[in-house]
MARVOLO-757877 format. One record per residue (C-alpha): residue number from 1; x, y, z. Coordinates in nm, 3 decimals, padded with zeros to 5 digits. Last residue first. Example, Ala and Ser with C-alpha at 12.3 -4.5 7.8 and 13.67 -1.06 7.14 Angstrom:
<fifi n="2" px="01.367" py="-00.106" pz="00.714"/>
<fifi n="1" px="01.230" py="-00.450" pz="00.780"/>
end
This chain:
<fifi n="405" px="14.464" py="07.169" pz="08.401"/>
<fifi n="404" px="14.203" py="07.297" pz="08.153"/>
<fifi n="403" px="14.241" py="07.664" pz="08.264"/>
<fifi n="402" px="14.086" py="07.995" pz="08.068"/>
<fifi n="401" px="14.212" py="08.320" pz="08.051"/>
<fifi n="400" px="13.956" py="08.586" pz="07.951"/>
<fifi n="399" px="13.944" py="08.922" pz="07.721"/>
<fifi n="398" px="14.303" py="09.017" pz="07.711"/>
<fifi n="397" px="14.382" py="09.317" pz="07.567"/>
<fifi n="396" px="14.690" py="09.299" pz="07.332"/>
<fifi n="395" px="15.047" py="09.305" pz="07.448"/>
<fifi n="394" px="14.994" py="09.178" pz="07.718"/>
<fifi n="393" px="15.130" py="08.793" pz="07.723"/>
<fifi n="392" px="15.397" py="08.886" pz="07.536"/>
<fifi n="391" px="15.484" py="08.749" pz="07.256"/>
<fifi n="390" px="15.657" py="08.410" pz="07.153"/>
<fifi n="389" px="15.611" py="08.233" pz="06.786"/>
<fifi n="388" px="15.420" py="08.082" pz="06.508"/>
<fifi n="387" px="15.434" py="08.205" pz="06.223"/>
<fifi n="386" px="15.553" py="08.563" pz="06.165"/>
<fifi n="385" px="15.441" py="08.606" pz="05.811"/>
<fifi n="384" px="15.137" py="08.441" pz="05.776"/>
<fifi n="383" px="14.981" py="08.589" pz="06.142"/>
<fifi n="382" px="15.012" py="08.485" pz="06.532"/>
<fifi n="381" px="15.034" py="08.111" pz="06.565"/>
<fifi n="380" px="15.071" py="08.145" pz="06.971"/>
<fifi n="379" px="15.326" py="08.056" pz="07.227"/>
<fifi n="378" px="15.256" py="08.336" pz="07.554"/>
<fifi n="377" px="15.481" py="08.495" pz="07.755"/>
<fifi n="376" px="15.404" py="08.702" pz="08.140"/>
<fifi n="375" px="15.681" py="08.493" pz="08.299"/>
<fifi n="374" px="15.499" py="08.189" pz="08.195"/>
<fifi n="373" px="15.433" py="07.942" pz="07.889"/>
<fifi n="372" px="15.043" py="08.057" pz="07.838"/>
<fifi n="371" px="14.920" py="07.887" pz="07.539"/>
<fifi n="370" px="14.732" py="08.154" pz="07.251"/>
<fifi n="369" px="14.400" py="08.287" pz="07.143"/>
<fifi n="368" px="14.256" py="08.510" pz="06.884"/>
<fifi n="367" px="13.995" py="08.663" pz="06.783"/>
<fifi n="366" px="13.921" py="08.954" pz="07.070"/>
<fifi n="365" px="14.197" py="08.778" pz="07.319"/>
<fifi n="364" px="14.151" py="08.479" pz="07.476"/>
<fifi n="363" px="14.522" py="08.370" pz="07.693"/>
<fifi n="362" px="14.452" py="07.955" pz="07.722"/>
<fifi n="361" px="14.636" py="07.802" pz="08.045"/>
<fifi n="360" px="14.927" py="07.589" pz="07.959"/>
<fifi n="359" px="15.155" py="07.743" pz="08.212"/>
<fifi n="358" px="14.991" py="07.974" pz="08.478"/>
<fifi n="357" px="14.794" py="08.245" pz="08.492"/>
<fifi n="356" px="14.665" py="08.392" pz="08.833"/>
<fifi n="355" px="14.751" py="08.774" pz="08.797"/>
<fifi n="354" px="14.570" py="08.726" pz="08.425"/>
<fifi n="353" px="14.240" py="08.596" pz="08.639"/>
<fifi n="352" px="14.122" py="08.250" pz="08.624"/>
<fifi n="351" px="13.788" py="08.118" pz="08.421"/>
<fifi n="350" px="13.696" py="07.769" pz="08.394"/>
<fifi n="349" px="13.751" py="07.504" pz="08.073"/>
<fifi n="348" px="13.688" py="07.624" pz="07.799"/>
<fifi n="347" px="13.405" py="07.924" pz="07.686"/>
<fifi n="346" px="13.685" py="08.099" pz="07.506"/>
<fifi n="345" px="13.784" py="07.808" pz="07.332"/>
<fifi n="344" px="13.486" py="07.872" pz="07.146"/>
<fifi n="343" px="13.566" py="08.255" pz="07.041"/>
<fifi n="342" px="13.879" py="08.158" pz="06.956"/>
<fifi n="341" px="13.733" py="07.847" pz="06.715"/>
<fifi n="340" px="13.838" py="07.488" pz="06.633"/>
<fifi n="339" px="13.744" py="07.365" pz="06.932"/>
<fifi n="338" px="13.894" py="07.184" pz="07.206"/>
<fifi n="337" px="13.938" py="06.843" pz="07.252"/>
<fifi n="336" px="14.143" py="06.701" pz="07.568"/>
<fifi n="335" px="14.345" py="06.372" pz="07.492"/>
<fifi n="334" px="14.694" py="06.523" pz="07.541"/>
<fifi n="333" px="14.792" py="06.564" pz="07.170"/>
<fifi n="332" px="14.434" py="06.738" pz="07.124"/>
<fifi n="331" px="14.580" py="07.007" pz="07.379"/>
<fifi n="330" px="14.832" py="07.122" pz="07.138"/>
<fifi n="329" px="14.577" py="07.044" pz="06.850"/>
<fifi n="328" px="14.295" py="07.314" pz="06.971"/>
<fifi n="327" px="14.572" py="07.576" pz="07.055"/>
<fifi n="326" px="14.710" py="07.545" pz="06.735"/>
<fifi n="325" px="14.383" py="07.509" pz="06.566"/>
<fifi n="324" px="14.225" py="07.855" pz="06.754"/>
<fifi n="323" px="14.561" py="08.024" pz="06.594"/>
<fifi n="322" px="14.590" py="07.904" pz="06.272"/>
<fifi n="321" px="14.760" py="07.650" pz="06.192"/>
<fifi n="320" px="15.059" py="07.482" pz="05.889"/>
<fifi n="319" px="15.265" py="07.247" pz="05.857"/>
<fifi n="318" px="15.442" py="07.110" pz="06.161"/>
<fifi n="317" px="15.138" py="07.194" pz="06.409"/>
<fifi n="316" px="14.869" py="07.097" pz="06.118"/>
<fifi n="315" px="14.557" py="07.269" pz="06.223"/>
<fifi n="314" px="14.496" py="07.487" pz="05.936"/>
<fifi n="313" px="14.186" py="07.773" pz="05.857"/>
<fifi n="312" px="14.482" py="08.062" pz="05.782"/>
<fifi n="311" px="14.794" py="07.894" pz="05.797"/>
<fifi n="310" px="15.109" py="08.025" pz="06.027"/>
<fifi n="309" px="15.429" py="07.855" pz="05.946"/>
<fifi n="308" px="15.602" py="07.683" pz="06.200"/>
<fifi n="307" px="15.881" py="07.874" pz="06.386"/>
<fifi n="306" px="15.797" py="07.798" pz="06.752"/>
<fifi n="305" px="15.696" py="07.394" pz="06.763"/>
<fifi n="304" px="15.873" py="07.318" pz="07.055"/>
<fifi n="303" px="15.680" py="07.532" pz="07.281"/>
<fifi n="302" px="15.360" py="07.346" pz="07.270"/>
<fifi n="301" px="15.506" py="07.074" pz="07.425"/>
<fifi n="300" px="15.616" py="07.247" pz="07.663"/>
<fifi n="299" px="15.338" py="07.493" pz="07.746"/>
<fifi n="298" px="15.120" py="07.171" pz="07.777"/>
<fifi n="297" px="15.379" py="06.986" pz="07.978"/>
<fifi n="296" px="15.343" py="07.293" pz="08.204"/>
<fifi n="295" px="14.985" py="07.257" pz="08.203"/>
<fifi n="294" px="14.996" py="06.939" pz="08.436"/>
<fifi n="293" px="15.021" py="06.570" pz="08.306"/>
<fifi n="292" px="15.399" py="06.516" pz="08.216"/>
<fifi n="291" px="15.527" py="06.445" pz="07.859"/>
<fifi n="290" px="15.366" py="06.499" pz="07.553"/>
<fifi n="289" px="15.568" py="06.342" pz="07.286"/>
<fifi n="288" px="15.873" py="06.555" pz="07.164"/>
<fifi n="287" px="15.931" py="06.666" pz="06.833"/>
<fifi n="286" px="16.224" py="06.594" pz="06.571"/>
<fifi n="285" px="16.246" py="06.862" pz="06.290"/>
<fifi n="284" px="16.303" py="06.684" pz="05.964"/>
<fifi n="283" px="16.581" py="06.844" pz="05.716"/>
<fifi n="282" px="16.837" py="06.587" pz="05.758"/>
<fifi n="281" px="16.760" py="06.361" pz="05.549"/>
<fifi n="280" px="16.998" py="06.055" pz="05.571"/>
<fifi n="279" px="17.044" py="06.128" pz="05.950"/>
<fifi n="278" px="16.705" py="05.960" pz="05.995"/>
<fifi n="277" px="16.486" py="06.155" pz="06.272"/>
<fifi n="276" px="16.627" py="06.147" pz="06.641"/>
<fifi n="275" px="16.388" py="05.972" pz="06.881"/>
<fifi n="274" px="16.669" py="05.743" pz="07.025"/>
<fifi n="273" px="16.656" py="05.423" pz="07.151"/>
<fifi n="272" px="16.330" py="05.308" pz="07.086"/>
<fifi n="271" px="16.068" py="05.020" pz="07.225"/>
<fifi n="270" px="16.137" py="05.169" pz="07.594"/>
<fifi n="269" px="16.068" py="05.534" pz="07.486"/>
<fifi n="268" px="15.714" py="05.438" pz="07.310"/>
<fifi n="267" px="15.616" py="05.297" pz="07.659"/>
<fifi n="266" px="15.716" py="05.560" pz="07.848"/>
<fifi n="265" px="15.532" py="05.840" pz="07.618"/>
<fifi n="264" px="15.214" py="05.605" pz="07.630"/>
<fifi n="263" px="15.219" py="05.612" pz="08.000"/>
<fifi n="262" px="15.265" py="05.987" pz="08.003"/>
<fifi n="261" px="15.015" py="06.032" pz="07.760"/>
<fifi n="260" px="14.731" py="05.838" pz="08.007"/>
<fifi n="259" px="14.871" py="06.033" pz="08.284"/>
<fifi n="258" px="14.798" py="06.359" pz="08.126"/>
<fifi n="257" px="14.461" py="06.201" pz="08.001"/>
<fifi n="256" px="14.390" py="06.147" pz="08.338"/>
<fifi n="255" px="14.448" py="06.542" pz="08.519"/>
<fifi n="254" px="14.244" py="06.651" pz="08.225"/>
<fifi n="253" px="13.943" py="06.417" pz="08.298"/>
<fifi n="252" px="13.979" py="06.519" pz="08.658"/>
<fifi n="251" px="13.970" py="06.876" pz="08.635"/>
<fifi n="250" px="13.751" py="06.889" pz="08.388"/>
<fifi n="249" px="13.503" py="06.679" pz="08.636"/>
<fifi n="248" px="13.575" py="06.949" pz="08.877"/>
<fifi n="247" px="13.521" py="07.248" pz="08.673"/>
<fifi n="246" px="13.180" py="07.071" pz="08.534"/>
<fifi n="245" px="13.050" py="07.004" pz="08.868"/>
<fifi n="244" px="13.173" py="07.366" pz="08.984"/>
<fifi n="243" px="12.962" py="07.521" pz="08.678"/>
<fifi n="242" px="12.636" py="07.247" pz="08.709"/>
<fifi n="241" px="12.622" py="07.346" pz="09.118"/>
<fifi n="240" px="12.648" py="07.737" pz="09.014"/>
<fifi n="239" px="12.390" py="07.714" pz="08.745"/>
<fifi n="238" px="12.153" py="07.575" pz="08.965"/>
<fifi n="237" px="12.175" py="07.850" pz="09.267"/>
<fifi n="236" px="12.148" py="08.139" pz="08.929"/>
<fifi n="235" px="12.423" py="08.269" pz="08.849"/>
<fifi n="234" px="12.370" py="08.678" pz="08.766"/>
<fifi n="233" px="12.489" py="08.818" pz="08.407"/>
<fifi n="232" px="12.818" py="08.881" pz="08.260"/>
<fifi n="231" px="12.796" py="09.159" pz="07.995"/>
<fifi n="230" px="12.774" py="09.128" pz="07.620"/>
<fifi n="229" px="12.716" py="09.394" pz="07.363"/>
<fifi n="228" px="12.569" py="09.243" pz="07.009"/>
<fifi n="227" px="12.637" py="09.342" pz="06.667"/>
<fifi n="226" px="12.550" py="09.054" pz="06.406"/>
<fifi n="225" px="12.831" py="09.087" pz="06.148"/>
<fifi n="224" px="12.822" py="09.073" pz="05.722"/>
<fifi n="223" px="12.633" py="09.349" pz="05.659"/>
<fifi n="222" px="12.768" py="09.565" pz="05.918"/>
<fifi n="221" px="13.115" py="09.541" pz="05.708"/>
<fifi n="220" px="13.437" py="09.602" pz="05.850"/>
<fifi n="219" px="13.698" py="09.825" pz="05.914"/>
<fifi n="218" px="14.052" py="09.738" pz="06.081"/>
<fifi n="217" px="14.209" py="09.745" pz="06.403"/>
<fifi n="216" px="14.530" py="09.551" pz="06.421"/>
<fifi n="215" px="14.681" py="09.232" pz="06.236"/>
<fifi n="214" px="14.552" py="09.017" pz="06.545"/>
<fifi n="213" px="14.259" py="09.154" pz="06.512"/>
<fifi n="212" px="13.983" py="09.429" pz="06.674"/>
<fifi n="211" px="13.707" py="09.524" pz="06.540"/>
<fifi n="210" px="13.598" py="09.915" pz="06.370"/>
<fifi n="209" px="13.203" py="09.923" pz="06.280"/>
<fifi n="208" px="13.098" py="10.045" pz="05.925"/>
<fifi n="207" px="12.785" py="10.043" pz="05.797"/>
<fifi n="206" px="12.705" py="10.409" pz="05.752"/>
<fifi n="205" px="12.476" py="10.417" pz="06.084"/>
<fifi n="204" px="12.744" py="10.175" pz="06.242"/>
<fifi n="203" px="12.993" py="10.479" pz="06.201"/>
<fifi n="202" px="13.008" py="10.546" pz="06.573"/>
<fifi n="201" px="13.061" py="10.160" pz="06.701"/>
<fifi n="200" px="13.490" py="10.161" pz="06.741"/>
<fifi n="199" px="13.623" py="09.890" pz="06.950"/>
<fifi n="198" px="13.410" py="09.644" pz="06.868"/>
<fifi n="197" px="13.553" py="09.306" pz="06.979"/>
<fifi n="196" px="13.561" py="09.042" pz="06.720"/>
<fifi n="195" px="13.358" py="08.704" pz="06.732"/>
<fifi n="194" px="13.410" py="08.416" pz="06.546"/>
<fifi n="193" px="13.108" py="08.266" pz="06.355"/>
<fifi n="192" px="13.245" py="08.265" pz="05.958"/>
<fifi n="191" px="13.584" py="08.298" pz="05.935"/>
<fifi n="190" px="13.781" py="08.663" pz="05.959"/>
<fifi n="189" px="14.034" py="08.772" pz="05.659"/>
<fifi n="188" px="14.293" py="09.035" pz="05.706"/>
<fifi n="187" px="14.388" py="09.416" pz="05.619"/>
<fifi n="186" px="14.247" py="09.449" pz="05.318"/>
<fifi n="185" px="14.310" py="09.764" pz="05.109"/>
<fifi n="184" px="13.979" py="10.006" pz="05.069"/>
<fifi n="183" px="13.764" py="09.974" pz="04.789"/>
<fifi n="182" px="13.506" py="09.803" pz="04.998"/>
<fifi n="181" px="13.507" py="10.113" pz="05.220"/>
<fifi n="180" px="13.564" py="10.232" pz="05.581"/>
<fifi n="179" px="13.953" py="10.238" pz="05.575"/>
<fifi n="178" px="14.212" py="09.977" pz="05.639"/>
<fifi n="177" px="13.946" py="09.683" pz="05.536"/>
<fifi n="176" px="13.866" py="09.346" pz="05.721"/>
<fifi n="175" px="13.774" py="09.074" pz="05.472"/>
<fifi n="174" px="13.477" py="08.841" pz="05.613"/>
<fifi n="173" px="13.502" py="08.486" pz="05.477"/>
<fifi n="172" px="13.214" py="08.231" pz="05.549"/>
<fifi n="171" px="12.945" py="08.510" pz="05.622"/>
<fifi n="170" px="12.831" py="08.626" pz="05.939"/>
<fifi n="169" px="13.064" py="08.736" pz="06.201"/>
<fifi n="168" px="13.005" py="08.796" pz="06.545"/>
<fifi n="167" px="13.060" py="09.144" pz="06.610"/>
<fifi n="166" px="13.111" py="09.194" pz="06.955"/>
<fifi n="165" px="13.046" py="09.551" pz="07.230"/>
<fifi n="164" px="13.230" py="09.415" pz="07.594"/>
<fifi n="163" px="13.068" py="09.537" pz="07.892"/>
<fifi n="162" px="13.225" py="09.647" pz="08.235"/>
<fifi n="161" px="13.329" py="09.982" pz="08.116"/>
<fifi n="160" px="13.049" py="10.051" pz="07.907"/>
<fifi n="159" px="12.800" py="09.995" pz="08.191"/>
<fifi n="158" px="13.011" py="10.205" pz="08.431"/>
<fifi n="157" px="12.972" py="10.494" pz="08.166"/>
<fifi n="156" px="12.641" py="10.482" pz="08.100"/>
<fifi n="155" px="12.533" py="10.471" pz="08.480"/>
<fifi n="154" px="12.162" py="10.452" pz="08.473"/>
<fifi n="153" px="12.158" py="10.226" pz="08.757"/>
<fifi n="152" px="12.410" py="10.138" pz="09.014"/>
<fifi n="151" px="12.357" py="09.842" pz="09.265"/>
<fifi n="150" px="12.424" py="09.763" pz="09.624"/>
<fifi n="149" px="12.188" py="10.020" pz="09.779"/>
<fifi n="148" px="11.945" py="09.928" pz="09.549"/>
<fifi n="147" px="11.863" py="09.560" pz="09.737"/>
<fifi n="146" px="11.795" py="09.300" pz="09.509"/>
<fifi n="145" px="11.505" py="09.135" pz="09.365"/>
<fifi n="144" px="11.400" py="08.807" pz="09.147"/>
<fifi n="143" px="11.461" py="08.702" pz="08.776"/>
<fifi n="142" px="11.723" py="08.477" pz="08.744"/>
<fifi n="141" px="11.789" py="08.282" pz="08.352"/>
<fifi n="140" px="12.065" py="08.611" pz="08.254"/>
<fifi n="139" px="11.982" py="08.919" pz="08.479"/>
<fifi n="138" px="11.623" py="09.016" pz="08.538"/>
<fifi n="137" px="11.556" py="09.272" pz="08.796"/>
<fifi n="136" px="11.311" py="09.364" pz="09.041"/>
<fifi n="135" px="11.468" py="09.664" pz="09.246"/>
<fifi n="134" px="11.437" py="09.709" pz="09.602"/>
<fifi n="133" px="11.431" py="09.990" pz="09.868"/>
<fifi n="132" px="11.071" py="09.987" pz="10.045"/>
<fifi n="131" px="10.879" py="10.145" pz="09.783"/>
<fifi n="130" px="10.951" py="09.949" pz="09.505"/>
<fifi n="129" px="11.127" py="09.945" pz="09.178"/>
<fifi n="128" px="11.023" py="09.751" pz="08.860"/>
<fifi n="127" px="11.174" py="09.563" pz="08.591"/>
<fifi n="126" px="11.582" py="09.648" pz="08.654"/>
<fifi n="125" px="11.798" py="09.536" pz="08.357"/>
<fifi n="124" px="12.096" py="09.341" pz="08.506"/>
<fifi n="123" px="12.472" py="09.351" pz="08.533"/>
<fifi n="122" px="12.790" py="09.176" pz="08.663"/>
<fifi n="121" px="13.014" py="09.435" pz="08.821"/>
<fifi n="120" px="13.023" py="09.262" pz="09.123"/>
<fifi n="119" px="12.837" py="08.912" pz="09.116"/>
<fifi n="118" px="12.475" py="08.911" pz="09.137"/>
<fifi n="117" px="12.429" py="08.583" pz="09.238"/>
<fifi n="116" px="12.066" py="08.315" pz="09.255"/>
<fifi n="115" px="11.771" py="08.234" pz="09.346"/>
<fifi n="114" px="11.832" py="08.320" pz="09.737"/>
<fifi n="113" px="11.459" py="08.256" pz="09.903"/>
<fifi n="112" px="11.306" py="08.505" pz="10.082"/>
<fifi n="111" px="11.451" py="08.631" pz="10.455"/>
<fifi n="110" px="11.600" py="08.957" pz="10.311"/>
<fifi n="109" px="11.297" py="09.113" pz="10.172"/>
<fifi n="108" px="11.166" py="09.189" pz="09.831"/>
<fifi n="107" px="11.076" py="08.836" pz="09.741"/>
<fifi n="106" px="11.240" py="08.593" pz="09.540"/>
<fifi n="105" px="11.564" py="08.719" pz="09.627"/>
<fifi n="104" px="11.905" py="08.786" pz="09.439"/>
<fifi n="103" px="12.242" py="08.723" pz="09.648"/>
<fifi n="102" px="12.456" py="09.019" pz="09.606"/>
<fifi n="101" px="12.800" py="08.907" pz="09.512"/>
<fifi n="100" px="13.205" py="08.970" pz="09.574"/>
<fifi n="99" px="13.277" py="09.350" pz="09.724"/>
<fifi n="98" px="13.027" py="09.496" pz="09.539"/>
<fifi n="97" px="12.900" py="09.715" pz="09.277"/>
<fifi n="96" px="12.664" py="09.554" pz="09.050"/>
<fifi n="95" px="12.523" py="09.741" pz="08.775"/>
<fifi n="94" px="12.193" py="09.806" pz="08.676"/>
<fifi n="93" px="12.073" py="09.819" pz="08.392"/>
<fifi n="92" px="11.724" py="10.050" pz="08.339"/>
<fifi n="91" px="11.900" py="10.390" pz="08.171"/>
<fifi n="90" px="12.132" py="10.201" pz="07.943"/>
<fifi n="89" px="11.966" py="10.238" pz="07.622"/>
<fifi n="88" px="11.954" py="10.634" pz="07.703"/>
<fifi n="87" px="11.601" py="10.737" pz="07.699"/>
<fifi n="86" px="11.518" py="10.923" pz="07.396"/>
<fifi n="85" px="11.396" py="11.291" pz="07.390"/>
<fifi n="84" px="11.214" py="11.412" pz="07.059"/>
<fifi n="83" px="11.338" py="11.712" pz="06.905"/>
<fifi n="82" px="11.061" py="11.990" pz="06.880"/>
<fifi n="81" px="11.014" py="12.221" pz="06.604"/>
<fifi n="80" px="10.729" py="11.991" pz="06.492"/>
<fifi n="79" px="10.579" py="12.028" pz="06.813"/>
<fifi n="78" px="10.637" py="12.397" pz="06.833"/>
<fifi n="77" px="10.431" py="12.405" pz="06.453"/>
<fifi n="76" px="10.180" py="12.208" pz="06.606"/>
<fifi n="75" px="10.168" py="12.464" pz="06.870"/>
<fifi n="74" px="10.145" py="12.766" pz="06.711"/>
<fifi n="73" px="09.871" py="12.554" pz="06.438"/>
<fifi n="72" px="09.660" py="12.504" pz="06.721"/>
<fifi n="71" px="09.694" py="12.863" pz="06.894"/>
<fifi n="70" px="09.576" py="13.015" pz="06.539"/>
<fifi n="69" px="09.326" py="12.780" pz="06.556"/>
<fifi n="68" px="09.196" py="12.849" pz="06.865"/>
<fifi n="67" px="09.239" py="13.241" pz="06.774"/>
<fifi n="66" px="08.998" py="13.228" pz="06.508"/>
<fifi n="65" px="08.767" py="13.031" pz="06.665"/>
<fifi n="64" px="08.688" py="13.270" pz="06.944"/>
<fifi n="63" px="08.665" py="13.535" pz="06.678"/>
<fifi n="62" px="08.387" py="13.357" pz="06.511"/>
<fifi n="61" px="08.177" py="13.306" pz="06.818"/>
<fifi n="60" px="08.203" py="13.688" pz="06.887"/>
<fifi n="59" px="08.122" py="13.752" pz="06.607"/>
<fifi n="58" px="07.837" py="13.562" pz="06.583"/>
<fifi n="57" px="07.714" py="13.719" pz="06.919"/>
<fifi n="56" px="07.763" py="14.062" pz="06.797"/>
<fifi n="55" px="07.539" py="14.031" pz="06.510"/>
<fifi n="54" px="07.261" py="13.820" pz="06.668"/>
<fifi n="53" px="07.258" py="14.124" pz="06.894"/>
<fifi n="52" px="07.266" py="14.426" pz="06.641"/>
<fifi n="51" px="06.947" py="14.238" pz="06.437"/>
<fifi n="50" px="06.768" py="14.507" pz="06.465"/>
<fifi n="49" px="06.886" py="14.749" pz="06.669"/>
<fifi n="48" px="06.739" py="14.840" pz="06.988"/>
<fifi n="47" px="06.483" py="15.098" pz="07.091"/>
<fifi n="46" px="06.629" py="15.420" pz="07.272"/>
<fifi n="45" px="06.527" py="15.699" pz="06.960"/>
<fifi n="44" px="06.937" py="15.680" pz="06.889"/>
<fifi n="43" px="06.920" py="15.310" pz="06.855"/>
<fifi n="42" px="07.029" py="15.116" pz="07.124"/>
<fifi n="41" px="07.333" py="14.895" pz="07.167"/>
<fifi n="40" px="07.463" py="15.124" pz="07.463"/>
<fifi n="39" px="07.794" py="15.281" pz="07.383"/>
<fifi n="38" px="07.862" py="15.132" pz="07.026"/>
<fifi n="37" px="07.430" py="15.205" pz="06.928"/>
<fifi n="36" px="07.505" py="15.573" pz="07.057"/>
<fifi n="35" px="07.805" py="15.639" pz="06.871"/>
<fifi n="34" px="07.667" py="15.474" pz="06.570"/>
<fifi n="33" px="07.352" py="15.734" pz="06.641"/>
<fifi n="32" px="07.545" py="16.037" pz="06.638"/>
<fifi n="31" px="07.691" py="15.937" pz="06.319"/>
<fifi n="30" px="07.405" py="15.945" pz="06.151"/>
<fifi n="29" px="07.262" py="16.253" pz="06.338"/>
<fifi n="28" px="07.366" py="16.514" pz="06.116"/>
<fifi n="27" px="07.183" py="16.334" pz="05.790"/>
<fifi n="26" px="07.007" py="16.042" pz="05.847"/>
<fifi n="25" px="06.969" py="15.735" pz="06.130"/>
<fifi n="24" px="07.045" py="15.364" pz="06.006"/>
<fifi n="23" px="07.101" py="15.378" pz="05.666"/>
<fifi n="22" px="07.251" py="15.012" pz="05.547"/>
<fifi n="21" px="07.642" py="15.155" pz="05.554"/>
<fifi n="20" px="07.616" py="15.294" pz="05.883"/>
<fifi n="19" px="07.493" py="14.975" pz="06.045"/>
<fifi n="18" px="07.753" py="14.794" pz="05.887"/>
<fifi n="17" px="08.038" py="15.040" pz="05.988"/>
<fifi n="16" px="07.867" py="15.036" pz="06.307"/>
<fifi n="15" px="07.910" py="14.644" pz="06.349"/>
<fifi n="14" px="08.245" py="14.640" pz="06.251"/>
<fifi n="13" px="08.309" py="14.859" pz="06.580"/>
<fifi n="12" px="08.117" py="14.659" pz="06.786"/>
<fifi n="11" px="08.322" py="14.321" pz="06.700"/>
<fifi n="10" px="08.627" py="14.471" pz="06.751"/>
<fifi n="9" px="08.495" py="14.668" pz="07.068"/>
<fifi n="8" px="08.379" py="14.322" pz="07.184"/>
<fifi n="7" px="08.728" py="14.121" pz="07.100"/>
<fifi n="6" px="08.935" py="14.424" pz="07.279"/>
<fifi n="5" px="08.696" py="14.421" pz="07.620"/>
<fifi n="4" px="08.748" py="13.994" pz="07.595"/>
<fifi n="3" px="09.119" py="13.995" pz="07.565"/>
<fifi n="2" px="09.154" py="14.265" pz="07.880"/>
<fifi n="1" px="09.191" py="14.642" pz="07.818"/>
end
């Protein structure tokens, strides 16, 4: 029996209990005629019921109802039931995969106008995508379109792998903690600005993130750091004339103040003798003036100063630096200024791979930085109680080297 057979005979058989209960028919044939009235809607003398059609109608109206709002309040209570689906935050970058750049277009075809790079692995968040085989994407100040064949999208893994997750502190001094509380011992202090690399994001809901140090991983506050994930972004034409211009004139401006402190070291040498300290004393280190104009006079002179305490905030090479202000007064004694930051001197001078480093370039690492002196060593003020000293040039992640020279 189909829905609407099963609502009628509902309907028809409430309507005989009615019609029995008001009278309808008497004695014997009182049931006769409910039988009669359910098979026909007649009365047993063949003329209708009173009534017995309005009846039927109404409840048939009624029933209707009934079951649309039993369906409506099924599936409300599915919806409820229901979890929500969010797109993954990385479902519209795309990453570049390349053998060296993709040149971004102003127009979806390959005889538009170049705007700008999309270097390999570099990444972008793709606008629109259109029929012919081209995604419009925005990536740093370039907005244009590339090709899909050389890009990957919606690859959460690759995006990860070629992005770097920061915390860029917020407050003047930031106290990293062994474990996720403010009870918790303290493993070291972070200045106001810097930038730490996140290696550990999962707890962010219950304000914790893990960063990087020199001292090791610790804990610290989302309160007190900005959260941001970085990735490197497309040139555009303009940017890559101002980035070669500014290579080049580094180049040169570096390559002069070399020359300028060799001059002055020959000079000083030909009003002295001997650059020995007084023999009265005794206890003064004697240091070298810079000497040369490449960045192995930088490693050099840097060199010369292992063993010098290690001061959180200082710049004093014989009394007391910090990592960003050793680097920052190494290179001050050779008329470049640098400054007094990791995450600044990160931005120095131009990039060169680890393979590539030579003497005197800067080694970045997630807050902290340190003088290339070759053979896979750096010279860097490392923490209070080792000072400044050698490591290798590995033994933490590096996040950039950077040349001056």
């Amino acid at each position: 029996m189909d829905y609407r057979m099963k609502r009628i005979a509902s309907c028809l058989l409430a309507g005989a209990i009615v019609i029995s209960g008001t009278g309808v028919g008497t004695y014997g044939a009182q049931t006769g005629g409910v039988s009669a009235v359910i098979a026909t809607g007649l009365s047993s003398n063949g003329s209708p019921v009173a009534g017995f059609s309005k009846m039927l109608s109404q409840c048939l109206i009624e029933s209707d109802k009934a079951v649309a709002e039993a369906a409506a309040q099924a599936e409300e209570q599915v919806s409820e039931n229901d979890v929500p689906v969010v797109a993954s935050e990385y479902a519209d970058i795309a990453i570049a995969q390349v053998d060296n750049y993709v040149n971004v277009r102003s127009e979806p075809n390959t005889d538009s106008e170049v705007l700008g790079k999309l270097y390999n692995n570099s990444a972008a968040t793709v606008l629109e995508t259109t029929e012919d085989g081209w995604y419009k994407i925005t990536s740093g100040s370039v907005t244009g379109y590339v090709k899909c064949e050389y890009v990957v999208t919606g690859d959460e893994e690759l995006a990860k792998k070629v992005s770097t997750r920061y915390a860029t502190v917020t407050t003047t001094t930031l106290y990293v903690r062994m474990e996720p509380s403010t009870e918790a011992g303290i493993l070291t202090m972070l200045g106001e600005g810097d930038d730490f690399v996140v290696v550990d994001d999962s707890m962010k809901d219950s304000g914790w993130v893990i960063v990087t140090t020199e001292e090791g991983d610790g804990y610290v506050s989302t309160d007190y750091v900005n959260l941001w994930t970085d990735y490197v972004t497309a040139e555009s034409k303009a940017e890559e004339e101002a980035r070669l211009a500014k290579e080049e004139a580094e180049r040169q401006a570096a390559a002069a103040a070399a020359a300028a402190a060799k001059a002055k070291q020959k000079s000083s040498s030909n009003s002295s003798s001997s650059n020995s300290t007084s023999s009265s004393g005794g206890s003064s280190a004697s240091y070298a003036a810079p000497s040369g104009s490449n960045g192995q006079a930088v490693a050099s002179y840097a060199s010369q100063f292992i063993g010098n305490p290690y001061v959180y905030g200082g710049s004093s090479l014989t009394n007391g630096t910090d990592c960003s202000g050793f680097v920052m007064s190494v290179y001050a004694a050779f008329g470049i200024s640098l400054p007094h930051s990791s995450s600044g001197q990160r931005s120095a001078g131009y990039e060169v791979s680890l393979s590539e480093a030579q003497p005197g370039d800067i080694v970045c690492y997630s807050g902290h930085v340190g003088i290339y002196v070759g053979n896979n060593t750096i010279v860097h003020a490392s923490t209070p109680s080792s000072g400044i000293k050698y490591s290798t040039a590995t033994y933490r992640n590096v996040l950039s080297v950077r040349r001056i020279f």
